[in-house]
N, CA, C and O atoms as a GROMACS GRO file, in nm:
protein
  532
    1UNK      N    1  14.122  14.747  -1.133
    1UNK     CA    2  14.147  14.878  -1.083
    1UNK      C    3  14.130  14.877  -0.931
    1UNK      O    4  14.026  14.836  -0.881
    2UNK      N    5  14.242  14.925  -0.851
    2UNK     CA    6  14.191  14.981  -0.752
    2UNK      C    7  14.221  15.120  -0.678
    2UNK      O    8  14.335  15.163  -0.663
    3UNK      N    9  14.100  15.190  -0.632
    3UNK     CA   10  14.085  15.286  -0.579
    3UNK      C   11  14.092  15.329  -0.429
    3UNK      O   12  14.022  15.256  -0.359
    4UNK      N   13  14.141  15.402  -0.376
    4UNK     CA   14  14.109  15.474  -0.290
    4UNK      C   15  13.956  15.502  -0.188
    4UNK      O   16  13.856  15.449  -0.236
    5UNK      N   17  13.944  15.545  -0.117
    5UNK     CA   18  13.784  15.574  -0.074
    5UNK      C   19  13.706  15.654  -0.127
    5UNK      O   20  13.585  15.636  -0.125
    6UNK      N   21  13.774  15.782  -0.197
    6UNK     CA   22  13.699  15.864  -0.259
    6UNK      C   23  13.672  15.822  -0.425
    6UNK      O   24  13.570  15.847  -0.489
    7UNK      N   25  13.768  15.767  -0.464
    7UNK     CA   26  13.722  15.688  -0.648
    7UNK      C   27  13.859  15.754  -0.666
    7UNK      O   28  13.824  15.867  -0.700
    8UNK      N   29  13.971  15.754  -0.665
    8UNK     CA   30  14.087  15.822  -0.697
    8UNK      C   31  14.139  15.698  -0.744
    8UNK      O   32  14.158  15.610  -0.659
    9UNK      N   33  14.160  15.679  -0.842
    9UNK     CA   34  14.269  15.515  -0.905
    9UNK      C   35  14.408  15.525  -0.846
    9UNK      O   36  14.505  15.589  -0.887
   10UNK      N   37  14.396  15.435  -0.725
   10UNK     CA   38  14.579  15.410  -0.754
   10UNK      C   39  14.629  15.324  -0.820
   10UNK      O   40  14.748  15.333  -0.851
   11UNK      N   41  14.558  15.222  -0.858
   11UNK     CA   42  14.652  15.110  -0.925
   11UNK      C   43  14.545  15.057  -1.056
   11UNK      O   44  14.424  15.054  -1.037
   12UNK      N   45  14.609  15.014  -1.194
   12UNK     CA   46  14.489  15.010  -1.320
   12UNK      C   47  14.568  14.921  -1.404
   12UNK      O   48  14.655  14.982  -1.468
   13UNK      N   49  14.564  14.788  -1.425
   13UNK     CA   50  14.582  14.722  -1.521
   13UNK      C   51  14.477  14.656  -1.603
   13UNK      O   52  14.359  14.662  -1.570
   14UNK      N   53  14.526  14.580  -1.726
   14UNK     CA   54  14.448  14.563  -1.820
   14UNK      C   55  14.469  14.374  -1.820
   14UNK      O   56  14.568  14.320  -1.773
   15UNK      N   57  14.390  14.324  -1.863
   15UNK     CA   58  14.392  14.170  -1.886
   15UNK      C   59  14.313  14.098  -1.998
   15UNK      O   60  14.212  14.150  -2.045
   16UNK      N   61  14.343  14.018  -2.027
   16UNK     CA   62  14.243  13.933  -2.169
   16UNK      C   63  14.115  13.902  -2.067
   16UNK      O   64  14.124  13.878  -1.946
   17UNK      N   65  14.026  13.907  -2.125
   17UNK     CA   66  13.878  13.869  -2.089
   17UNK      C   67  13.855  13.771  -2.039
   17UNK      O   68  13.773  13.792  -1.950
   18UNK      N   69  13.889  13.637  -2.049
   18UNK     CA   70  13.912  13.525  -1.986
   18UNK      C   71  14.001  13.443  -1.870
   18UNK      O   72  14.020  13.325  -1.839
   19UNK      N   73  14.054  13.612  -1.813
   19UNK     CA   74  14.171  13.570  -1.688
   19UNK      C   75  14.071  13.595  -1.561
   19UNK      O   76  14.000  13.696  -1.559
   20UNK      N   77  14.068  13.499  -1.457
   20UNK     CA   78  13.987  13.504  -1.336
   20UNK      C   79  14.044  13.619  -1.270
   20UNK      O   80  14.166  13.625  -1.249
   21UNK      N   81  13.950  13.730  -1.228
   21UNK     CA   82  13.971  13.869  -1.155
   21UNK      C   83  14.020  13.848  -0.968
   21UNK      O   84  14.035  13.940  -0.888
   22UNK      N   85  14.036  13.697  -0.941
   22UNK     CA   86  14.111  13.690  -0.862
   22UNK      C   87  14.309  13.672  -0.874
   22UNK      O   88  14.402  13.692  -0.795
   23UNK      N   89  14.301  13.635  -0.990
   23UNK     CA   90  14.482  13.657  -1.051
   23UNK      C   91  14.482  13.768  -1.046
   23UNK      O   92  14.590  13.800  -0.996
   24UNK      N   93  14.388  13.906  -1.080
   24UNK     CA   94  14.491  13.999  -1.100
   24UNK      C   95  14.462  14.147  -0.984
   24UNK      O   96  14.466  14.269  -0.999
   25UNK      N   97  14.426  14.036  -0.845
   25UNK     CA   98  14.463  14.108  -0.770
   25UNK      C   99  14.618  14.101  -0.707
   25UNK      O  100  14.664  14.213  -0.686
   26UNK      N  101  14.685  14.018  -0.681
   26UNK     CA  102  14.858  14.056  -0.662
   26UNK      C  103  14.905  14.136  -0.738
   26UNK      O  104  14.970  14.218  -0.674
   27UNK      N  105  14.908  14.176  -0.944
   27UNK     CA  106  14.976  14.274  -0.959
   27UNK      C  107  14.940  14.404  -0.933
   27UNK      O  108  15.022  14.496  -0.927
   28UNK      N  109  14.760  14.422  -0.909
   28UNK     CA  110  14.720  14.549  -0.882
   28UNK      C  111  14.749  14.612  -0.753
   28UNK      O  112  14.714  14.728  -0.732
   29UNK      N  113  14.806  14.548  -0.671
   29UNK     CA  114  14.820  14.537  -0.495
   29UNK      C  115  14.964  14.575  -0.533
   29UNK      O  116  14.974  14.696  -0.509
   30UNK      N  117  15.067  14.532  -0.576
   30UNK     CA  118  15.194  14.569  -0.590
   30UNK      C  119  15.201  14.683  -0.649
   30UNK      O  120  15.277  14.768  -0.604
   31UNK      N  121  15.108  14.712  -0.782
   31UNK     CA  122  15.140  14.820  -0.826
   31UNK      C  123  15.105  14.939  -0.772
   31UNK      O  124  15.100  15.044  -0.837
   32UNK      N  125  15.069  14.924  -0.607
   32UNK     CA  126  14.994  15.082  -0.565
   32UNK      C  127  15.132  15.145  -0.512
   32UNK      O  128  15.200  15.095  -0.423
   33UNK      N  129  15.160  15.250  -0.573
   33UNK     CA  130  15.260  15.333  -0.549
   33UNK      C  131  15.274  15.365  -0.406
   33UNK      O  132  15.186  15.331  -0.327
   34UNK      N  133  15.414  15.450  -0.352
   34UNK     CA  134  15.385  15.493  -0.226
   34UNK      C  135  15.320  15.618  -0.156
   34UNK      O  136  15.371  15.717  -0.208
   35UNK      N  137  15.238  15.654  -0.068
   35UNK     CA  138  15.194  15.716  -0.073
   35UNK      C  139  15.228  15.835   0.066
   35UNK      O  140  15.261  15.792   0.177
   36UNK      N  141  15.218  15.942   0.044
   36UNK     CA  142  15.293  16.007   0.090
   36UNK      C  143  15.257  16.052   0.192
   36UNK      O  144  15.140  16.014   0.177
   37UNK      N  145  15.254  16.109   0.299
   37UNK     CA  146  15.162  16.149   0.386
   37UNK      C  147  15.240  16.312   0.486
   37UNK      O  148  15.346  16.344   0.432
   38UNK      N  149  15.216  16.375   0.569
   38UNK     CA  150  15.285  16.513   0.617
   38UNK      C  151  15.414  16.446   0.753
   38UNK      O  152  15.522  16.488   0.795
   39UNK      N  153  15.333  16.331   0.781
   39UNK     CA  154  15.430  16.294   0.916
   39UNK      C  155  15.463  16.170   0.838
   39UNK      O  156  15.396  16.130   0.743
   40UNK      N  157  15.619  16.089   0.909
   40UNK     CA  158  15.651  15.939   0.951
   40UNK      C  159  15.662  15.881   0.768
   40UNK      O  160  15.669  15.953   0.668
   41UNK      N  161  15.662  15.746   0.772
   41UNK     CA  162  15.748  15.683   0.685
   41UNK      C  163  15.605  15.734   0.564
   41UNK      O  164  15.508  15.801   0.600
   42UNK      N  165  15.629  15.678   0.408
   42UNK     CA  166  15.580  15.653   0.301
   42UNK      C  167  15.494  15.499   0.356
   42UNK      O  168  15.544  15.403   0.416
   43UNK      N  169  15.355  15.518   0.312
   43UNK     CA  170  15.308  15.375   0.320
   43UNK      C  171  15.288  15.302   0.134
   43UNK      O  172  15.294  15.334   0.015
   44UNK      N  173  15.265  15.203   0.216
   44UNK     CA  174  15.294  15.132   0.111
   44UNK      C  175  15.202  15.025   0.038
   44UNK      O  176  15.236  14.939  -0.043
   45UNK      N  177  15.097  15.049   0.083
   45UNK     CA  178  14.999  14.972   0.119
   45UNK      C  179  14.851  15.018   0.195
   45UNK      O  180  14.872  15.092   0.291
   46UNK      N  181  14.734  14.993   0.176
   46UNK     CA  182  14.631  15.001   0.202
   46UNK      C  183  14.591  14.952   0.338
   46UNK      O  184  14.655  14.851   0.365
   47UNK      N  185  14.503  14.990   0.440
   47UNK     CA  186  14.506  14.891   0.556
   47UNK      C  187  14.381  14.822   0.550
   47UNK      O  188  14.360  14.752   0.648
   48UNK      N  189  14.307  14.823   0.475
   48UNK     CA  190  14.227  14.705   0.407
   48UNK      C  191  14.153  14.731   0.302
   48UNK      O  192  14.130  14.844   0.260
   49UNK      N  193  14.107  14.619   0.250
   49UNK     CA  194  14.114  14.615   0.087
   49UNK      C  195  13.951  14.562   0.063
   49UNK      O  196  13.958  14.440   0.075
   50UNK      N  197  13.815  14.597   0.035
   50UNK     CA  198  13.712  14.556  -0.004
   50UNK      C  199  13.720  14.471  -0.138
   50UNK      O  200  13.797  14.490  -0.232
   51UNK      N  201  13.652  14.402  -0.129
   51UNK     CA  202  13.596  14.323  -0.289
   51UNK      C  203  13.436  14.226  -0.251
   51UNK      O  204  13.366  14.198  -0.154
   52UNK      N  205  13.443  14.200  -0.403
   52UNK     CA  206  13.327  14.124  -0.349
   52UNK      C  207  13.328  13.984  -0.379
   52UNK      O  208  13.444  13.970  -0.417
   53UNK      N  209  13.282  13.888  -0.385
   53UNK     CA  210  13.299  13.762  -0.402
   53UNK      C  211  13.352  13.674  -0.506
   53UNK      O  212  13.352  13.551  -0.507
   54UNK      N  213  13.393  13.746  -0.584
   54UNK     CA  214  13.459  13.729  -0.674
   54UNK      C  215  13.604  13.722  -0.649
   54UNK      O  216  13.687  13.684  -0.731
   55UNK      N  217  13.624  13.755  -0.548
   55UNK     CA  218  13.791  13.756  -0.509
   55UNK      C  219  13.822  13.684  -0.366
   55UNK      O  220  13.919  13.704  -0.293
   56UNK      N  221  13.680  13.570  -0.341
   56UNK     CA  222  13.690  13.496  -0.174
   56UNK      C  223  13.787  13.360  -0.262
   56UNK      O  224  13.760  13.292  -0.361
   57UNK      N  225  13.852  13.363  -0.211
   57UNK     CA  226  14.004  13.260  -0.273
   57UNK      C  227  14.065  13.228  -0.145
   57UNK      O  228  14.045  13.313  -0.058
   58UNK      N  229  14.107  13.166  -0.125
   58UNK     CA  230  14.236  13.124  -0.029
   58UNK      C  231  14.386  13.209  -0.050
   58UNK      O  232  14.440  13.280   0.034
   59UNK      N  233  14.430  13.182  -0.175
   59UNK     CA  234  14.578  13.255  -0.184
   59UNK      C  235  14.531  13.393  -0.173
   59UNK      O  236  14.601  13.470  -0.107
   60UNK      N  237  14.399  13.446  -0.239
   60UNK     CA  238  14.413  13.561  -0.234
   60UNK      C  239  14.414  13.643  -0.114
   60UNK      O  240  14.469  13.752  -0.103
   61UNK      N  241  14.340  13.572  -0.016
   61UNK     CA  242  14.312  13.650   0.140
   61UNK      C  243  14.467  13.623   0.186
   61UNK      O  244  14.541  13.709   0.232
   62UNK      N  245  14.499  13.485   0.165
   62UNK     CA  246  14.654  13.471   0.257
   62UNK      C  247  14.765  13.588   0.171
   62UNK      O  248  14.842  13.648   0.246
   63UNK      N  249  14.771  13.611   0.062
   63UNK     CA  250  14.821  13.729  -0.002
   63UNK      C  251  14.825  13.858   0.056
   63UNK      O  252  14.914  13.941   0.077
   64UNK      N  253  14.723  13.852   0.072
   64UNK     CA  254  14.689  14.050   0.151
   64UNK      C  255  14.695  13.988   0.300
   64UNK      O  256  14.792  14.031   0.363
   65UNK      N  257  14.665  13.955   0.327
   65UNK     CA  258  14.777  13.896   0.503
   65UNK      C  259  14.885  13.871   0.475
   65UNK      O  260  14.948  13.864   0.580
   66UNK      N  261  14.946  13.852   0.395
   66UNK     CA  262  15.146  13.876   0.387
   66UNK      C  263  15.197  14.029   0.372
   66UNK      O  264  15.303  14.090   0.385
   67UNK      N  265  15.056  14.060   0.336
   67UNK     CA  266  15.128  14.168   0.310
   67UNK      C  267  15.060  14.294   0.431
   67UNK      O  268  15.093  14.412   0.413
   68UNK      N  269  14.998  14.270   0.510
   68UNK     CA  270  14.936  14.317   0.615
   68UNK      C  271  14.863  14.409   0.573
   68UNK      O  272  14.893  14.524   0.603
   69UNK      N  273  14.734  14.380   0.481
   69UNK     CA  274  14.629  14.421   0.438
   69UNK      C  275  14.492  14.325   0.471
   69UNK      O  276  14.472  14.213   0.425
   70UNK      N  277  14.402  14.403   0.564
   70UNK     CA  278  14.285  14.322   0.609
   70UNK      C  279  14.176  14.295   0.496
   70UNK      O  280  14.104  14.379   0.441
   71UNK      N  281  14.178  14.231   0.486
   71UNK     CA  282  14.054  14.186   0.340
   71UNK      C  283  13.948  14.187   0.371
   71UNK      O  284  13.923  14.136   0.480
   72UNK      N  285  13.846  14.240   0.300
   72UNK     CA  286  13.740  14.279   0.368
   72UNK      C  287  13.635  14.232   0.219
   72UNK      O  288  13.587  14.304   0.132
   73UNK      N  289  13.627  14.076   0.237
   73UNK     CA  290  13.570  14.034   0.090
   73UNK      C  291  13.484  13.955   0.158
   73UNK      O  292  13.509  13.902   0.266
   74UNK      N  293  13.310  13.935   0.055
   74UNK     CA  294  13.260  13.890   0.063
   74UNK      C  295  13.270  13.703   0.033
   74UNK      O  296  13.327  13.657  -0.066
   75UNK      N  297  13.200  13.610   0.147
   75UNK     CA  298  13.235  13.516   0.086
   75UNK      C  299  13.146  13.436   0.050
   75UNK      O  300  13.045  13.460   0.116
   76UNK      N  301  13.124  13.317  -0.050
   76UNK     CA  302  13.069  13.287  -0.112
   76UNK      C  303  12.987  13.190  -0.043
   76UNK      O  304  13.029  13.118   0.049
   77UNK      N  305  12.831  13.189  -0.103
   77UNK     CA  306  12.741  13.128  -0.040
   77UNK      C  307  12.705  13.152   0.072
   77UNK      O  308  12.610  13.083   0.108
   78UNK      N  309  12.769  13.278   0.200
   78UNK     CA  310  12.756  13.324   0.286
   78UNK      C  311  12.690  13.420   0.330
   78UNK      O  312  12.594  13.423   0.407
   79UNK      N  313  12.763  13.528   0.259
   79UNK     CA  314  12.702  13.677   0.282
   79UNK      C  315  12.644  13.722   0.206
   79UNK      O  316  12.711  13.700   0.106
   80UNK      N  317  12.530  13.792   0.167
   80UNK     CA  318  12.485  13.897   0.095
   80UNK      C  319  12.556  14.006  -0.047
   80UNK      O  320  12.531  14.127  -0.044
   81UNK      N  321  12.586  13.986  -0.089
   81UNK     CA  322  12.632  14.145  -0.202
   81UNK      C  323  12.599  14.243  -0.189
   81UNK      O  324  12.677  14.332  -0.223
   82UNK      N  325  12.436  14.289  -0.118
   82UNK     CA  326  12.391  14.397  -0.061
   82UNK      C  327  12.463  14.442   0.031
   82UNK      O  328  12.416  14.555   0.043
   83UNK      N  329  12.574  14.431   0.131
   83UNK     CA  330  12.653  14.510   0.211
   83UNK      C  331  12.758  14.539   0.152
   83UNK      O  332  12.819  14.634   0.202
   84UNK      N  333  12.809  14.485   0.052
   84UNK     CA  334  12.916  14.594  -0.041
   84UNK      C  335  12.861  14.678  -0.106
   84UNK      O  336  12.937  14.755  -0.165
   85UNK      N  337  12.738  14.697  -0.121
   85UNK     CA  338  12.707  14.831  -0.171
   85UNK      C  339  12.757  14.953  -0.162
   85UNK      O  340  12.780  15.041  -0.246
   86UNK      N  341  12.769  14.946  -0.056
   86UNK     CA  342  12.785  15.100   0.017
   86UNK      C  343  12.926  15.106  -0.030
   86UNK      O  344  12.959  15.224  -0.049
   87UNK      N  345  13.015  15.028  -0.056
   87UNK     CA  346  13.135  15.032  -0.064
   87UNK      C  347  13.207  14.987  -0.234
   87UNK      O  348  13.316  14.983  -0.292
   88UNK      N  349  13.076  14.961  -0.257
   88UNK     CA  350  13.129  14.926  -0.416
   88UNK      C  351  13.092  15.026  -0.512
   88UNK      O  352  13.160  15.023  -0.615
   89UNK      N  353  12.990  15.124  -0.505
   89UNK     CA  354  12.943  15.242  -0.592
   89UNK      C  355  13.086  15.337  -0.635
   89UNK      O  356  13.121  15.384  -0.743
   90UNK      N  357  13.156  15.341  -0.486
   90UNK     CA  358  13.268  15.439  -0.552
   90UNK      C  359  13.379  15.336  -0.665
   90UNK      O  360  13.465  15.383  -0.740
   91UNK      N  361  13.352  15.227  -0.652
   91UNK     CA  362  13.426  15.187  -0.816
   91UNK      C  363  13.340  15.156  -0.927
   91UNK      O  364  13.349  15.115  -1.043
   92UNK      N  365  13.293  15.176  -0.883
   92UNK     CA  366  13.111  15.189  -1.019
   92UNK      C  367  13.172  15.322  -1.049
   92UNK      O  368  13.279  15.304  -1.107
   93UNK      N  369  13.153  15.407  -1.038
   93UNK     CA  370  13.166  15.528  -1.030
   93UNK      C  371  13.278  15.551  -1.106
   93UNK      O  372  13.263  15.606  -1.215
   94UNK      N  373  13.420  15.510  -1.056
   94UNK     CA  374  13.530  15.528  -1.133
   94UNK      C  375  13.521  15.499  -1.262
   94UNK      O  376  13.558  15.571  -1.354
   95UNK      N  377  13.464  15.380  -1.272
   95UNK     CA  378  13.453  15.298  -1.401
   95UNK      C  379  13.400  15.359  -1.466
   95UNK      O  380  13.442  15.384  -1.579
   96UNK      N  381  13.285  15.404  -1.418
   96UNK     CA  382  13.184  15.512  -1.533
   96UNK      C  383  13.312  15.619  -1.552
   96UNK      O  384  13.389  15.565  -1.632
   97UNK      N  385  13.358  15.735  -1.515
   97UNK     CA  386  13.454  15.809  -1.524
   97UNK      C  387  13.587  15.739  -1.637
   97UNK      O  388  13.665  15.804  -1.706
   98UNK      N  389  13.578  15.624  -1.628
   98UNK     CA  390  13.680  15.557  -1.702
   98UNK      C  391  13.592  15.560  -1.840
   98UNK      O  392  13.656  15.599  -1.938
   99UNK      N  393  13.480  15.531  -1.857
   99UNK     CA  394  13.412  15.472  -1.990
   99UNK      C  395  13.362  15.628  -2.101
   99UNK      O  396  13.330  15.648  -2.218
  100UNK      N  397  13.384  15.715  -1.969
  100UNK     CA  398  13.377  15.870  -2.006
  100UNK      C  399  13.455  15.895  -2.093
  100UNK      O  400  13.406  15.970  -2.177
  101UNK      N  401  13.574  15.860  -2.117
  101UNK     CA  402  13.688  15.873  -2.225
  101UNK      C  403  13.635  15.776  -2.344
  101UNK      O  404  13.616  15.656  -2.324
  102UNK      N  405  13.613  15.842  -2.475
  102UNK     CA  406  13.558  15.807  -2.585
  102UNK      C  407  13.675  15.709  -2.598
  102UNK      O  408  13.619  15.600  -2.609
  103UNK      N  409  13.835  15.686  -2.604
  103UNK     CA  410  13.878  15.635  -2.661
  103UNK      C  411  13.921  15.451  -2.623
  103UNK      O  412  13.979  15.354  -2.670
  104UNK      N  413  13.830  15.506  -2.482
  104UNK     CA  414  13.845  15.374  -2.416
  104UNK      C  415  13.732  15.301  -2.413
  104UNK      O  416  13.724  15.187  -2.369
  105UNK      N  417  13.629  15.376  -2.468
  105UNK     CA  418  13.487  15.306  -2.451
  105UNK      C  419  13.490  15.180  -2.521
  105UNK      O  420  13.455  15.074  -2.468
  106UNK      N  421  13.549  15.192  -2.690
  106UNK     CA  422  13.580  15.065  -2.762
  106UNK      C  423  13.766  15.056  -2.762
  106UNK      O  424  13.842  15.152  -2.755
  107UNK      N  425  13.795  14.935  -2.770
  107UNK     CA  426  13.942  14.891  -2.788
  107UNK      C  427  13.959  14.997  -2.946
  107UNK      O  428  13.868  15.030  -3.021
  108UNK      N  429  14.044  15.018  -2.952
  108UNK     CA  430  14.101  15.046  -3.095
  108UNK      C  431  14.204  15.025  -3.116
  108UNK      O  432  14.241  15.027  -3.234
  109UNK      N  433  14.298  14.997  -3.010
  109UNK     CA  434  14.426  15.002  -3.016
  109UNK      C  435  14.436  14.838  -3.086
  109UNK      O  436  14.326  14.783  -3.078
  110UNK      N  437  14.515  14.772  -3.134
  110UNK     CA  438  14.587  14.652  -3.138
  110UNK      C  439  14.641  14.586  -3.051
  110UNK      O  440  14.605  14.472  -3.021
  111UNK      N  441  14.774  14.675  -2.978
  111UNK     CA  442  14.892  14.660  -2.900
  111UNK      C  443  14.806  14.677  -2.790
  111UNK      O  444  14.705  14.747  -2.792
  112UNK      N  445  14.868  14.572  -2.635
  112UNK     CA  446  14.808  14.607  -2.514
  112UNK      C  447  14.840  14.724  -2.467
  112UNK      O  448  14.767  14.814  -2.423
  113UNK      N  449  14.988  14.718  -2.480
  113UNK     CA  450  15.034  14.832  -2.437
  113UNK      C  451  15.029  14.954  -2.479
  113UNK      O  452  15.086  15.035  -2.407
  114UNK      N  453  14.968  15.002  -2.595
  114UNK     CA  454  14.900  15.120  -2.601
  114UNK      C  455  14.813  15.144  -2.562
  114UNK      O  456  14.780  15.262  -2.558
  115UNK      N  457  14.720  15.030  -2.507
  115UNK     CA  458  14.579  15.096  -2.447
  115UNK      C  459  14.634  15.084  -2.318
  115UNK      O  460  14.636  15.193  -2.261
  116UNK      N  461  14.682  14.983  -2.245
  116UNK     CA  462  14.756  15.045  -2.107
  116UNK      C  463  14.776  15.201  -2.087
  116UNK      O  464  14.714  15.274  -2.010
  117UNK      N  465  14.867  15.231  -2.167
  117UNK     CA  466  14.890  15.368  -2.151
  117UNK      C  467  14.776  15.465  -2.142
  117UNK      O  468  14.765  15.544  -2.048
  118UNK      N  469  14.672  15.455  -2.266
  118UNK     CA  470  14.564  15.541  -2.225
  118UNK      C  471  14.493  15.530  -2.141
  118UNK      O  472  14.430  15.629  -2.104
  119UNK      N  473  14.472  15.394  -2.070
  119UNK     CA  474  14.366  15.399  -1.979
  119UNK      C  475  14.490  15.429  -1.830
  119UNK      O  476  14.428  15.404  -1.727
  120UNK      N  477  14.630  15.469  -1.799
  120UNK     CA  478  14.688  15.496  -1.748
  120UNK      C  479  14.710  15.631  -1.764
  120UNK      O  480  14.781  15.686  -1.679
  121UNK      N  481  14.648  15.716  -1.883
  121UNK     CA  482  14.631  15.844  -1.898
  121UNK      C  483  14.512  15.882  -1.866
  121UNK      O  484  14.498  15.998  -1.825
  122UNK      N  485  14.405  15.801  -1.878
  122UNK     CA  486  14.296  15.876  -1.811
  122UNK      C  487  14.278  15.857  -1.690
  122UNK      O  488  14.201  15.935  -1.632
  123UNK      N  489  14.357  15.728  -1.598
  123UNK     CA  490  14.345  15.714  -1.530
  123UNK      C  491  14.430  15.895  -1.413
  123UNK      O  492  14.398  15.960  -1.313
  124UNK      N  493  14.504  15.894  -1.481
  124UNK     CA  494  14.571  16.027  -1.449
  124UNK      C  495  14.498  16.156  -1.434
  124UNK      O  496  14.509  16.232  -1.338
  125UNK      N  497  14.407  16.176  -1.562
  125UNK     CA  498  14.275  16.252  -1.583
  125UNK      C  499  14.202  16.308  -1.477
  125UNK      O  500  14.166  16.422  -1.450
  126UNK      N  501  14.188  16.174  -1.412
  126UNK     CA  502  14.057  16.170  -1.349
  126UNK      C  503  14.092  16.222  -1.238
  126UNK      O  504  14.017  16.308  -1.194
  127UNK      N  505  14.240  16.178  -1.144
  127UNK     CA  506  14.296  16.196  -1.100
  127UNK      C  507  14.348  16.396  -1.095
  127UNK      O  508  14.371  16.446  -0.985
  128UNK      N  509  14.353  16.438  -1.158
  128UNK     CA  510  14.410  16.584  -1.170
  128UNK      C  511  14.243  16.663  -1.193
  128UNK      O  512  14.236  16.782  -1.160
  129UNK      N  513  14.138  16.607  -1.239
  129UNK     CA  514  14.012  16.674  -1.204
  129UNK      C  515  13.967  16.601  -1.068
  129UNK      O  516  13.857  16.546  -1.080
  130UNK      N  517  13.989  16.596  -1.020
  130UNK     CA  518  13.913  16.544  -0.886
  130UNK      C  519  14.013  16.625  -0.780
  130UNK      O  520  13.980  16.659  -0.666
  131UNK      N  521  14.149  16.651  -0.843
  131UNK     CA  522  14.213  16.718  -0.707
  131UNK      C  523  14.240  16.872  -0.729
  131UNK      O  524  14.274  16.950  -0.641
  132UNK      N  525  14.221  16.899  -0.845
  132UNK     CA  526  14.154  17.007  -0.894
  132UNK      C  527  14.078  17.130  -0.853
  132UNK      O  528  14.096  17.252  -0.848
  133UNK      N  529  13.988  17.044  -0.826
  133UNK     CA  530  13.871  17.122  -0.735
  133UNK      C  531  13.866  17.164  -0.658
  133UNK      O  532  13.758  17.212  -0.621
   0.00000   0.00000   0.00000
């Protein structure tokens, strides 16, 4: 999943349990829609992207530099995890908001693609109560 600054999901896919969470940052990065703004073009893209060490890779940083997104990831054996704090609670946060939906708490579905969809419906959810307000 990734979010926004405030915990707003723009982008939410699903994966088997055993795929490294550095693969599936390129489709979550592609899939962030465009976003609209009052002046000048649609962006298209984030102007930098937090994670935490789990995503210090080579392709992955040269990835979000192709695509002119500053990466802002912890790297391994280096830095601390305590300074993403501040910056990792708001996807703690989402997630909890995500686990809030009874139907996603356990799999039930079979098909991926039905639980895609719901967790692309709550992801929507969360989204229309938060702007809501």
């Amino acid at each position: 999943m990734i979010t926004e600054r405030t915990g707003l999901p723009l982008s939410v896919a699903i994966s088997a349990a055993n795929v490294h969470d550095s693969l599936a940052v390129e489709p979550l990065v592609r899939g962030i829609p465009p976003i609209r703004s009052r002046r000048g073009r649609r962006r298209r893209r984030p102007a930098k992207l937090h994670g935490d060490k789990g995503y210090d890779y080579p392709h992955v940083r040269r990835f979000l530099r192709q695509r002119g997104i500053i990466p802002r990831i912890a790297r391994r054996g280096v830095e601390s995890s305590q300074r993403l704090g501040r910056h990792r609670w708001v996807i703690e946060r989402t997630i909890a908001w995500l686990s809030g939906c009874r139907r996603l708490h356990r799999r039930y579905e079979r098909r991926a693609d039905h639980f895609a969809s719901f967790v692309a419906l709550a992801a929507a959810l969360i989204c229309y109560r938060r702007l809501a307000k």
